[in-house]
C-alpha positions in Angstrom: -3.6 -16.2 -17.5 -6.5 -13.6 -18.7 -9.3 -16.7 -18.6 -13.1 -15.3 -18.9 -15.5 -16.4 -17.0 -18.5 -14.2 -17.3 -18.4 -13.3 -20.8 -17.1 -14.7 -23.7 -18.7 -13.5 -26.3 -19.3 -9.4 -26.2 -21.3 -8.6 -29.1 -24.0 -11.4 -27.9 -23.9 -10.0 -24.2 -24.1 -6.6 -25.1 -27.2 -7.7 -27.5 -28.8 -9.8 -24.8 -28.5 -8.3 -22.2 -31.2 -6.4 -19.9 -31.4 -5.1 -16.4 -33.2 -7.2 -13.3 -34.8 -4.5 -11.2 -36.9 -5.9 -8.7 -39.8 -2.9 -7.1 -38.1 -4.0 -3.9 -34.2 -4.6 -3.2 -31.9 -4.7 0.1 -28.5 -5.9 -0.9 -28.0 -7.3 2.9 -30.6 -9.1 2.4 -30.4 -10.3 -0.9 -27.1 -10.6 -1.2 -25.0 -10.9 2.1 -28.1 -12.7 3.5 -28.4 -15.1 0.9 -24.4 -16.2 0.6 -24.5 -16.4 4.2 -27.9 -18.7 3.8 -26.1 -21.0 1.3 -22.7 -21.3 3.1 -22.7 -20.6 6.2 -18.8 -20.9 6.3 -18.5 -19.3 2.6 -15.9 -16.2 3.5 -16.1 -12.5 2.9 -13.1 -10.8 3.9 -9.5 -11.9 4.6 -7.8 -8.9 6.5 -4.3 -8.2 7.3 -1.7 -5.3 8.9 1.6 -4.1 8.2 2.1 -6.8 11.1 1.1 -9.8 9.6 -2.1 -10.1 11.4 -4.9 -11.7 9.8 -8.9 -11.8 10.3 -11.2 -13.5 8.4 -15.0 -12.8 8.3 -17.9 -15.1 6.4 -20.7 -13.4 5.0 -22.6 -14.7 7.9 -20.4 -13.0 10.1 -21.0 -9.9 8.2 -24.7 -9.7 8.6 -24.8 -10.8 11.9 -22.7 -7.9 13.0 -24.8 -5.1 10.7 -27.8 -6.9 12.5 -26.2 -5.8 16.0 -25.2 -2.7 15.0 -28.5 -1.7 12.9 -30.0 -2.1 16.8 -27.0 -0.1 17.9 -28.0 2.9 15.5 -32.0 3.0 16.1 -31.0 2.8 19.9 -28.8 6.5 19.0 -31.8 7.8 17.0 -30.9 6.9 13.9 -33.8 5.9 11.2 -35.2 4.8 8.1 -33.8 8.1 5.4 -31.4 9.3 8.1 -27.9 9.9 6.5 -24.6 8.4 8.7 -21.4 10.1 8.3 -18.4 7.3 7.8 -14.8 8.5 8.2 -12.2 5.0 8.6 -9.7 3.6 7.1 -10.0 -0.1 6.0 -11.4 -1.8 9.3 -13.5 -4.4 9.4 -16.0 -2.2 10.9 -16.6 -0.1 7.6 -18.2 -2.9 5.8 -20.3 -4.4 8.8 -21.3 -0.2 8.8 -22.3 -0.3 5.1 -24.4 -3.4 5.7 -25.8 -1.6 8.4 -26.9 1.6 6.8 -28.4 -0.6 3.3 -29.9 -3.1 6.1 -31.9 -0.6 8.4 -32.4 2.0 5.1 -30.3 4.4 6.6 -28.3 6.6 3.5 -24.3 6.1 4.2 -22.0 9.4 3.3 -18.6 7.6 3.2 -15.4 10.1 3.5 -11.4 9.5 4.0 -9.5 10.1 6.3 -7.7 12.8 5.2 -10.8 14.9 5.5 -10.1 18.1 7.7 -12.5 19.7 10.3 -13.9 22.2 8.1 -14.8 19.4 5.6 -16.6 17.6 7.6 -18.3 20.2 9.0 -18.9 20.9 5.8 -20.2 17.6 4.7 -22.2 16.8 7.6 -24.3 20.0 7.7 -24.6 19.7 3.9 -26.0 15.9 4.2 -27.6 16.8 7.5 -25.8 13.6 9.1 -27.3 12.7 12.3 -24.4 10.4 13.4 -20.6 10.3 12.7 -18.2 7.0 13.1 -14.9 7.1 12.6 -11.7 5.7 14.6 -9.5 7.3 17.5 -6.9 8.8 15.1 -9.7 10.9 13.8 -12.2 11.7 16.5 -10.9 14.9 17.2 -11.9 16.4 14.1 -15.4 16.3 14.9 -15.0 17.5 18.2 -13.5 21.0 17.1 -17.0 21.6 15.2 -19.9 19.1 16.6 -21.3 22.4 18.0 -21.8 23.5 14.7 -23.6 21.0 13.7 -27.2 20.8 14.5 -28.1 17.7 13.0 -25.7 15.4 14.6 -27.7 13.0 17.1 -24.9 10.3 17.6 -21.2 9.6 17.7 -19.6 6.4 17.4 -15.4 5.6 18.0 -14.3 2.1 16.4 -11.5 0.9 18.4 -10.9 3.0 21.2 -12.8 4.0 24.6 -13.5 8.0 24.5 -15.3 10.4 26.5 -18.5 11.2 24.8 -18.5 8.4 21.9 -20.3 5.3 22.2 -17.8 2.8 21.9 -18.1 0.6 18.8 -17.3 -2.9 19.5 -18.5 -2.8 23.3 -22.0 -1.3 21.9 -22.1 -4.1 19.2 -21.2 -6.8 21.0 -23.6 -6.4 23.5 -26.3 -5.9 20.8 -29.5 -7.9 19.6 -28.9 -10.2 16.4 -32.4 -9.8 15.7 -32.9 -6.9 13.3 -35.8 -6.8 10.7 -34.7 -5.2 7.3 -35.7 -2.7 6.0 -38.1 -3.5 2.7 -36.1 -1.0 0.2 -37.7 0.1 -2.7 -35.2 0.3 -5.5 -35.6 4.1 -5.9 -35.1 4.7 -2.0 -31.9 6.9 -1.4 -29.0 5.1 0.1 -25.5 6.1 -1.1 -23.9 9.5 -1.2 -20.5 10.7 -2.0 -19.1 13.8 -1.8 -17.4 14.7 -5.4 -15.1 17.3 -6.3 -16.2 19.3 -9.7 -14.0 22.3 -11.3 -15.5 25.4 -9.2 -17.3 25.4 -5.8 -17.7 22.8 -3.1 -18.1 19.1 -3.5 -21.6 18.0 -4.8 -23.5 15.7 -3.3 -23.7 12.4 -6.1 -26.9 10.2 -4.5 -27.3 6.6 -5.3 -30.5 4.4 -4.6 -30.9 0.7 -3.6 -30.3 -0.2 -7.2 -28.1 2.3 -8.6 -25.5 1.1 -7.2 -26.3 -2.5 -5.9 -27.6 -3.7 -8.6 -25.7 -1.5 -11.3 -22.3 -2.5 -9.8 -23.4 -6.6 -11.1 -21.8 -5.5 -14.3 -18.9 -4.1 -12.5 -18.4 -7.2 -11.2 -19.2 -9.7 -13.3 -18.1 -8.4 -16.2 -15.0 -6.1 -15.7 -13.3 -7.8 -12.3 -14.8 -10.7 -14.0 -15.3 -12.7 -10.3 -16.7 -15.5 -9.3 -17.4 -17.1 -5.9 -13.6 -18.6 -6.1 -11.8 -15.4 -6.4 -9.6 -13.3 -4.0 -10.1 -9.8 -5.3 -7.8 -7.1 -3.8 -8.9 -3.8 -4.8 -5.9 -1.3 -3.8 -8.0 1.8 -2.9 -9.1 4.1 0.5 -12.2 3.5 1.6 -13.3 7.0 1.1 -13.7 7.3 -2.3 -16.5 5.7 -4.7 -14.1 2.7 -5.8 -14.6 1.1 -2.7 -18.2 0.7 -3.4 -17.7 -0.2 -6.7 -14.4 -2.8 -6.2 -14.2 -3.6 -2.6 -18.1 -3.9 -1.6 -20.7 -4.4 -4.2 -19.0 -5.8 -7.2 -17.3 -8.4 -6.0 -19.7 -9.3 -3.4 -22.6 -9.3 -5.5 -20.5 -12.6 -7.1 -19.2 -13.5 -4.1 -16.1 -13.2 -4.2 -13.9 -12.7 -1.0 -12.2 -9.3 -0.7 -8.3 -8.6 0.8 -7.9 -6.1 2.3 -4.9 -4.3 3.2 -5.0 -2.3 6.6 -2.2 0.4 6.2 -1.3 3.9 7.1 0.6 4.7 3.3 1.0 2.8 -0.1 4.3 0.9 0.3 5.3 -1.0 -3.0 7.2 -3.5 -1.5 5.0 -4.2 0.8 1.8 -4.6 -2.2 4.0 -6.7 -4.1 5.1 -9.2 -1.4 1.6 -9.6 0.0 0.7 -9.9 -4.1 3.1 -12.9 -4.2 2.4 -14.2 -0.6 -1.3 -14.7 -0.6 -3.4 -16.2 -3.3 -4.8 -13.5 -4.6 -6.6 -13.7 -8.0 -8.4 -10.5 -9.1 -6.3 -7.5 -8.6 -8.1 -3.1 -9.1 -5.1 -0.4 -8.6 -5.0 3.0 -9.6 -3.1 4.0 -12.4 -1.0 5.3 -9.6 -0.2 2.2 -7.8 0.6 0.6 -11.1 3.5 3.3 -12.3 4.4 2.7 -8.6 5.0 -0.7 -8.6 6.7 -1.4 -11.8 9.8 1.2 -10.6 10.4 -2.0 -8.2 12.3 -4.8 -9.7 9.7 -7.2 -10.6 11.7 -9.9 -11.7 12.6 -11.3 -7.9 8.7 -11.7 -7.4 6.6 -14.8 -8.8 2.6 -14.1 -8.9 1.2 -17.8 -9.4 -2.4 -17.3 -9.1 -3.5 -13.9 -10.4 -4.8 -14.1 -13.6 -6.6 -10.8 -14.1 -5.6 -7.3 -13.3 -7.7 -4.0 -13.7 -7.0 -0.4 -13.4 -9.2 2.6 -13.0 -9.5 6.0 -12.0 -7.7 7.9 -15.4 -6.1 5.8 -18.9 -3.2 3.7 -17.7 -0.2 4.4 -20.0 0.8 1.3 -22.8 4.8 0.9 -21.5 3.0 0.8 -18.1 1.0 -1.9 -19.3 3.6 -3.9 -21.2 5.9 -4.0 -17.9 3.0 -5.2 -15.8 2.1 -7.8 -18.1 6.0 -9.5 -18.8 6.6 -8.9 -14.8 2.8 -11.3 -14.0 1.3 -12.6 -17.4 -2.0 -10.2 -16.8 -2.7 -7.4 -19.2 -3.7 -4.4 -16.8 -7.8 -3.8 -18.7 -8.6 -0.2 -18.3 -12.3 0.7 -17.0 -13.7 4.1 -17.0 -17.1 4.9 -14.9 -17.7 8.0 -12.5 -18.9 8.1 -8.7 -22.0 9.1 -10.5 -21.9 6.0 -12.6 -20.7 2.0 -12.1 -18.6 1.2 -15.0 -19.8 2.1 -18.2 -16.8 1.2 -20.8 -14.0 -1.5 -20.0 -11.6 -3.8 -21.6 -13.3 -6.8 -20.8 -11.4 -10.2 -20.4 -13.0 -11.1 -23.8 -11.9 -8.4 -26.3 -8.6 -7.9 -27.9 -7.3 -5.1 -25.9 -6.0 -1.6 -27.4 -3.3 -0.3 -25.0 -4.7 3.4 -24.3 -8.1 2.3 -24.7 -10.8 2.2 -22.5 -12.2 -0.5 -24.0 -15.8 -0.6 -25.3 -19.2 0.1 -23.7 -20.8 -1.7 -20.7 -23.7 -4.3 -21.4 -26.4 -2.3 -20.3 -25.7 1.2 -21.6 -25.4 2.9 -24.5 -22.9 4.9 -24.4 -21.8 7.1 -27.0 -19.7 10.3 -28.0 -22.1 13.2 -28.9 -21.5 16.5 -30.2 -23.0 20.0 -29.1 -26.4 19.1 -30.8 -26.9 15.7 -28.9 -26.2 13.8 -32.0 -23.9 11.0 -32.0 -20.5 11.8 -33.8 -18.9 10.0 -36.5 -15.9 7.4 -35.7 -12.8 9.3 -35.1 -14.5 12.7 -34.2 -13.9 14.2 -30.5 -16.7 14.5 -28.3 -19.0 14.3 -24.9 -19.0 11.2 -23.7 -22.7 10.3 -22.6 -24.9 8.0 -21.6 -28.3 8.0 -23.9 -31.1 8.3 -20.7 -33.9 8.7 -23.1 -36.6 6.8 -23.2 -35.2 4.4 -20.7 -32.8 5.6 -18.3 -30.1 2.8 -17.2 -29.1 1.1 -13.8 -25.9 2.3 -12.6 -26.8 5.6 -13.3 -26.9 7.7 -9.7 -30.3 9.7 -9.0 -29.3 13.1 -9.3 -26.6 15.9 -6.7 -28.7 15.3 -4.0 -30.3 18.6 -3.4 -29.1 20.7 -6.5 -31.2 20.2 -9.2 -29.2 23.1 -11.3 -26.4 20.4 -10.9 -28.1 17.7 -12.3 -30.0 19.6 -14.5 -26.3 20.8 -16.3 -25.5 16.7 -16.3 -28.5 16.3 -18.9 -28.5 17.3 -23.3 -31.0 16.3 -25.4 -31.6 12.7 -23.7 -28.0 11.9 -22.4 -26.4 12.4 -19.5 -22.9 14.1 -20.1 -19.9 12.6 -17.8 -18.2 15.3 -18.9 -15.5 13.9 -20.3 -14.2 14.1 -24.1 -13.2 11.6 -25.9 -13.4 9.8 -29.5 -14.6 6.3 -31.0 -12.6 4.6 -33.5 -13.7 2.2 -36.4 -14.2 -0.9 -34.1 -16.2 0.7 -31.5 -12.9 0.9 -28.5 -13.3 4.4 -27.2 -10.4 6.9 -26.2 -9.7 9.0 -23.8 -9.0 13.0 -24.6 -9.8 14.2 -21.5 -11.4 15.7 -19.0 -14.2 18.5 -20.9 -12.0 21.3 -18.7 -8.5 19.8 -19.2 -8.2 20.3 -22.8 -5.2 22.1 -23.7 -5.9 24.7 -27.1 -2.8 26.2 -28.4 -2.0 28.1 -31.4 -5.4 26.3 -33.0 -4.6 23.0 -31.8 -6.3 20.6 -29.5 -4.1 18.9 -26.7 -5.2 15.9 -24.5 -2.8 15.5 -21.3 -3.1 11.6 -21.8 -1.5 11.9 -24.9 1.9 13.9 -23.8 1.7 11.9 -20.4 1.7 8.9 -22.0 5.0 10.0 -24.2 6.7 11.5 -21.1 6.3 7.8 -19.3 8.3 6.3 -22.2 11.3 8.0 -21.4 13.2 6.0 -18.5 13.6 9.1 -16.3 10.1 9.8 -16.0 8.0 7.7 -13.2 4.7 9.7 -12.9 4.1 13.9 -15.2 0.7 15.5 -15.1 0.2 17.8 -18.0 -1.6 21.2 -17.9 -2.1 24.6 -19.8 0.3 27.3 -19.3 -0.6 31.0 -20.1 1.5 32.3 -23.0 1.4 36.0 -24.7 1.7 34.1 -28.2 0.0 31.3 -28.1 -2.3 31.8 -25.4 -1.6 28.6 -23.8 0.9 25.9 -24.2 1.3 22.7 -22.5 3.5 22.3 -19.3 4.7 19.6 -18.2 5.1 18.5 -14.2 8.0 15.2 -14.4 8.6 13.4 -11.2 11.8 11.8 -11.7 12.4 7.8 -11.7 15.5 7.1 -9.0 18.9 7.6 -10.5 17.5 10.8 -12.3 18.4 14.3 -11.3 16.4 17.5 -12.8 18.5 19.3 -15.2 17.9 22.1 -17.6 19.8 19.2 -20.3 17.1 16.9 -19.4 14.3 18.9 -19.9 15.6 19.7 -23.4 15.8 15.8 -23.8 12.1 15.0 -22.8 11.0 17.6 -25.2 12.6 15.9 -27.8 11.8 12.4 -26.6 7.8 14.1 -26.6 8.5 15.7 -30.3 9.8 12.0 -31.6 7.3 10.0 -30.0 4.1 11.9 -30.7 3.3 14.7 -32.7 5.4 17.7 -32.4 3.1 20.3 -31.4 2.0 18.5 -28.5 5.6 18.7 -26.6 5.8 20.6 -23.5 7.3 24.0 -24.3 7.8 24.4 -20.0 9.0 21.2 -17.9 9.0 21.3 -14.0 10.1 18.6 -11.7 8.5 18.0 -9.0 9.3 15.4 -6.1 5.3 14.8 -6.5 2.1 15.4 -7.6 -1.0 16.6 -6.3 -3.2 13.7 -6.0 -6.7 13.0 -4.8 -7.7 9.9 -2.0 -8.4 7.4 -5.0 -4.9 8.1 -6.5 -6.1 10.6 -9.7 -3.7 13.4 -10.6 -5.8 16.9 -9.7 -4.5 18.5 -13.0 -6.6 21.3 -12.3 -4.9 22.4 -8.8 -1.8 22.3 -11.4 -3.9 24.3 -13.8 -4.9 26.9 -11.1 -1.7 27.2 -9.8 -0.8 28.0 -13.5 -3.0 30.4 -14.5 -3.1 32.4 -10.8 -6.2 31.1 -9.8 -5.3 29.4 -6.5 
């Protein structure tokens, strides 16, 4: 089922391959504009709810409603540079709003839902946000601190009538179609996301007109590997960074038509009977969603037209892997990339996978594992992961922490950027996630990666999901603890914690087992589905 289209031959892409960076690029216009231009019929979106309602939208559909409301915003104030505040779930509105913003150059700050009052309060006065959309469910949480908000012109509610918004589909209906876009240049500010670091508040990551439009071609093409005949389902919240990568530019910079999934929670049941009941080709989860889904019994579902399944977010565990792929035919391909970043490493459809790998590096970057000098290390070694920026700094690579140069000044060694993440290179060029720079576990003179004891903890059948963190200790200093959330049929016993360390010691080396096991009933997560070892860690070492 795994059948390339985009590249079949890595070495010679990889070779070949440059960037296209046009002075000038809109990706409404020259991309939405330009499907909708060839057929005006071709589709965009296929929609559906818990209730088995279904919308379709064509790309011309699309950018005639981010025409309406690009008229709607100017009419609130809203210009060329101005940053919009976007808090929704997966309604169709969000991606006529992201047209929108790209269209009439306005910069779009995209958030979740789960976002509290003091966040956005936070985020808006931090962007300086001169209007806020979000839906009914949510509008409250602006209205506790709009007065502390000075830069905040304009309000809009999608789906709902309410005192003191402009109402989103009344406004847009009634709105012009004719809209003149905005000529971008391709170093013009137009995407930020908030994003957690280790201390301190979320940073600001800023993305231009090509950064990410144009970066996220090889996200697209070459990872998701879509073409125009695909239905791509990325499983993700609109709030985080994978949306822009999975369920807005990538795939419809090939366009390809994106499901999408409108639901309060992850159900999956639900995934895996709309998985089998629509024909849905191209599938992006969340390591998350994937140890989710194959605790179900996989054997009463048939999947007859995927043929290509990716995960992101953190490494997806091998026995995860090898379920997946009996249960549908599709070998789940790891990609790695940051919100600062598209993807830069994947298992493309065209290499021999490595289960545990990431796979190797993106056409269009050189990416390496550097040591403390900026030099690149030797196969096998541990290092920074980094992206060599020097002399010519790639697309996909986002502009800076909008308005913290210290920030993005720390990003930069010797002529790479650093991702901050550590991990090694074998003989063959795959790389290998240790972990995150912070998350590395030293113990008695050792070096621990989480991955490593996760990935031995998911072999055992008790364990669906552990998250594995540094412990203080008077002898050691630290050791690793382990946080198990039992499979069903499973009950946490002092017997079975003595069992998973053993299972850990067989498995892997011995010094890596967790000398302290809690179960948990779950684990602290963020919107895209990542475990946040270090709220584990803090909690650990009294830091919280």
């Amino acid at each position: 089922m795994d059948q390339p289209h985009n590249m079949t031959n890595y070495e010679k892409t990889y070779a070949e391959f440059t960037w296209k960076v046009p002075e000038k690029y809109n990706f409404a216009r020259d991309v939405i504009d330009r499907w909708a231009e060839k057929d005006p019929q071709k589709r965009a979106l296929l929609w559906v709810d818990d209730d088995g309602n279904e919308t379709e939208r064509t790309f011309a559909d699309i950018s005639r409603a981010s025409r309406r409301l690009c008229n709607v915003l100017a009419d609130l104030g809203v210009s060329r540079g101005d940053v919009v505040a976007v808090m929704l779930g997966r309604q169709i509105a969000w991606w006529e709003i992201f047209t929108a913003c790209l269209r009439m150059g306005a910069i779009i700050a995209p958030g979740t839902t789960q976002l509290t009052s003091k966040d956005l309060k936070y985020r808006i006065n931090t962007a300086e946000a001169v209007c806020f959309i979000t839906d009914e469910a949510n509008a409250a949480k602006l209205e506790e601190i709009e007065d502390e908000c000075p830069s905040l012109k304009a309000k809009i509610v999608v789906g709902a009538e309410r005192k003191g918004w402009v109402d989103y589909n009344a406004a847009v209906s009634a709105a012009s179609e004719n809209f003149d876009t905005a000529d971008t240049g391709k170093d013009e500010e137009a995407v930020v996301y908030f994003t957690s670091g280790t201390v301190g508040y979320p940073k600001m990551a800023l993305h231009t007109h090509s950064s990410y439009p144009i970066g996220h071609q090889v996200t697209g093409r070459f990872w998701l590997d879509l073409t125009p005949d695909d239905l791509h389902w990325n499983v993700s919240d609109t709030g985080w960074a994978k949306a822009a990568w999975s369920s807005y530019f990538g795939p419809w910079s090939c366009g390809a038509t994106i499901f999408v999934h409108q639901t309060d929670r992850f159900d999956a049941v639900k995934t895996l009977d709309l998985l089998s009941q629509y024909p849905i080709t191209v599938m992006c989860g969340a390591p998350t969603i994937y140890r989710m889904l194959v605790l179900q019994e996989l054997d009463r579902y048939r999947f007859p037209h995927l043929r290509h399944c990716v995960g992101a977010g953190e490494p997806l565990n091998p026995e995860i892997i090898e379920v997946w792929k009996k249960a549908t035919g599709c070998t789940i391909r790891d990609g790695y990339g940051q919100t600062e970043t598209v993807l830069l490493c994947g298992s493309f459809p065209c290499i021999e996978p490595r289960f545990g790998s990431m796979g190797k590096p993106t056409p269009g970057f050189d990416l390496q594992v550097i040591d403390e000098g900026g030099n690149i290390s030797p196969a096998g070694k541990e290092g920074d992961m980094a992206v060599r920026i020097d002399p010519v700094r790639p697309v996909g690579l986002f502009a800076g922490y909008w308005k913290d140069p210290e920030k993005t000044g720390a990003t930069i060694r010797d002529g790479w950027y650093l991702t901050g993440d550590r991990a090694f290179r074998d003989e063959d060029g795959y790389f290998w996630f240790v972990g995150r720079a912070d998350d590395v576990i030293l113990t008695s003179g050792y070096r621990i990666g989480p991955f490593e004891v996760e990935s031995a903890l998911i072999e055992h059948p008790a364990v669906a999901e552990s998250a594995v963190v540094s412990s203080p200790d008077e002898t050691r200093g630290e050791v690793v603890k382990a946080f198990v959330v039992l499979a069903p049929g499973y009950t946490p016993e002092d017997a079975l914690a003595k069992e998973l360390q053993e299972h850990v010691k067989n498995v892997t080396a011995p010094y890596k087992y967790p000398r302290k096991i809690d179960f948990v009933d779950a684990l602290p997560k963020t919107v895209s589905g990542k475990i946040r070892r270090v709220e584990l860690r803090n909690r650990e070492w009294g830091r919280n």
